[in-house]
C-alpha positions as CSV (number, residue, x, y, z in Angstrom):
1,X,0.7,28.0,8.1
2,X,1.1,24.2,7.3
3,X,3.4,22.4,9.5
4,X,4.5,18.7,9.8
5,X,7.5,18.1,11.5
6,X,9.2,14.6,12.4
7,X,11.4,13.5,14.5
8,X,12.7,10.8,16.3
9,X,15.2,9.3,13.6
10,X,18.1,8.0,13.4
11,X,20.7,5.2,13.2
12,X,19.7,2.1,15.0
13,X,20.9,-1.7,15.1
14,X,19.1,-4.1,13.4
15,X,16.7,-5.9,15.2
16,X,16.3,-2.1,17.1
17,X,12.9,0.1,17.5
18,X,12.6,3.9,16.9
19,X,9.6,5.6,17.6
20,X,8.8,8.4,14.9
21,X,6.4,11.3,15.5
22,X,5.2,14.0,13.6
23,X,3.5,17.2,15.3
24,X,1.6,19.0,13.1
25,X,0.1,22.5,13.1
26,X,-2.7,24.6,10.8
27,X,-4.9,22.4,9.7
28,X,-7.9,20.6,11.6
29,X,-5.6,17.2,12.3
30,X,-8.8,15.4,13.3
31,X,-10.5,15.9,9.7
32,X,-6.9,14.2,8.2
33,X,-6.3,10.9,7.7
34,X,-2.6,10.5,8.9
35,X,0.0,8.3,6.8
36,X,3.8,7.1,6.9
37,X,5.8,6.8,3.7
38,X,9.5,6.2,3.1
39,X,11.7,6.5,0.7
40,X,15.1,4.6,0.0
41,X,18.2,5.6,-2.3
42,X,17.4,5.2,-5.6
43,X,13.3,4.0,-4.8
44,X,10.6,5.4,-5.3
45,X,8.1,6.5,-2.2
46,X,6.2,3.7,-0.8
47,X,3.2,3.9,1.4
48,X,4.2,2.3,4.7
49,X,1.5,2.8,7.3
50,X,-1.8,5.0,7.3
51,X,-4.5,5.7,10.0
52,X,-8.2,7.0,9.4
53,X,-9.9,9.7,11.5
54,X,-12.4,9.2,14.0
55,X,-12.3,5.3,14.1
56,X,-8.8,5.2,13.6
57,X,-8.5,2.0,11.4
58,X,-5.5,1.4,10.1
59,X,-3.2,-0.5,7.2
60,X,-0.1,-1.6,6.7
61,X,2.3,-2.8,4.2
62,X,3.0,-6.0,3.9
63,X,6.8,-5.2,4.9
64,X,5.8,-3.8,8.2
65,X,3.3,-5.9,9.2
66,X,3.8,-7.5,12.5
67,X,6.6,-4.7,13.1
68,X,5.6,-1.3,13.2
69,X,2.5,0.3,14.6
70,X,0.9,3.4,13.8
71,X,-1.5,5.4,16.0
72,X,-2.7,9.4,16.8
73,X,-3.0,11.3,19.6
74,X,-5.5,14.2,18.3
75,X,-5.7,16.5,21.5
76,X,-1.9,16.6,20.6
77,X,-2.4,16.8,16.4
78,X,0.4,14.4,16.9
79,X,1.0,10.9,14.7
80,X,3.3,8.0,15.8
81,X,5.3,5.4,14.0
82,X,6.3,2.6,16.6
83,X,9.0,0.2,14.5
84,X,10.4,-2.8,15.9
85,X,12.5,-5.4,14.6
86,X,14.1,-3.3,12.6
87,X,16.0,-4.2,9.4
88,X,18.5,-3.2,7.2
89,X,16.0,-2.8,3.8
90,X,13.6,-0.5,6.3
91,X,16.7,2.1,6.1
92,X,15.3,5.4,4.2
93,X,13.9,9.0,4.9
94,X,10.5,8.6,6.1
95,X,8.3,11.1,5.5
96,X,4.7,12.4,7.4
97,X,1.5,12.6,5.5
98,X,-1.9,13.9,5.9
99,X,-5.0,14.1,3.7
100,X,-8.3,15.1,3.0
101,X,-9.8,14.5,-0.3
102,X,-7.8,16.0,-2.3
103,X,-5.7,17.8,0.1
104,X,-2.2,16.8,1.1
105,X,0.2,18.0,3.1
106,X,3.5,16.9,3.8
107,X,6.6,16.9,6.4
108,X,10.0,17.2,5.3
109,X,11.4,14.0,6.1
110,X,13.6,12.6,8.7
111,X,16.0,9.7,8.0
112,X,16.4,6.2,9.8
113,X,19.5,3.9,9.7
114,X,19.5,0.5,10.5
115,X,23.0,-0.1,10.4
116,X,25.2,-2.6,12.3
């Protein structure tokens, strides 16, 4: 069974960090490219951060850059979202992604709340 479960949420200060992870279970988490989305009230999901396989290259949005870093621990099947600087506009549910061609699998969401 297909798990991807996130935590580390929450309400924060702006100008705060959170660190989000999401351990993940039944499927080959090497093979996966890992990604971050979010999504705000009333938005659409945007991309945020993703992070490739072996090499682990990574991207970012142009909202996070310079802010939050993403990275993978694979002996724990394990992805990271370090944010710093946080703002008020990066408030949303932030969701876990992984995938393979044309397989994708997702975690349920946890919310942050940058809130003074």
């Amino acid at each position: 069974q297909v798990q991807l479960v996130e935590s580390g949420g929450g309400l924060v200060q702006p100008g705060g960090s959170l660190r989000l992870s999401c351990a993940t279970s039944g499927f080959t988490f090497s093979s996966y490219a890992m990604r971050w989305y979010r999504q705000a009230p009333g938005k659409e999901r945007e991309l945020v951060a993703g992070i490739g396989t072996i090499s682990g290259s990574t991207t970012y949005a142009d909202f996070v850059k310079g802010r939050f870093t993403i990275s993978r621990d694979n002996a724990k099947s394990t992805v990271y979202l370090q944010m710093n600087r946080l703002e008020p506009e990066d408030t949303a549910v932030y969701y876990c992604n992984a995938v393979r061609t044309l397989v994708r699998h997702w975690g349920q969401g946890i919310q942050v709340t940058v809130s003074s």
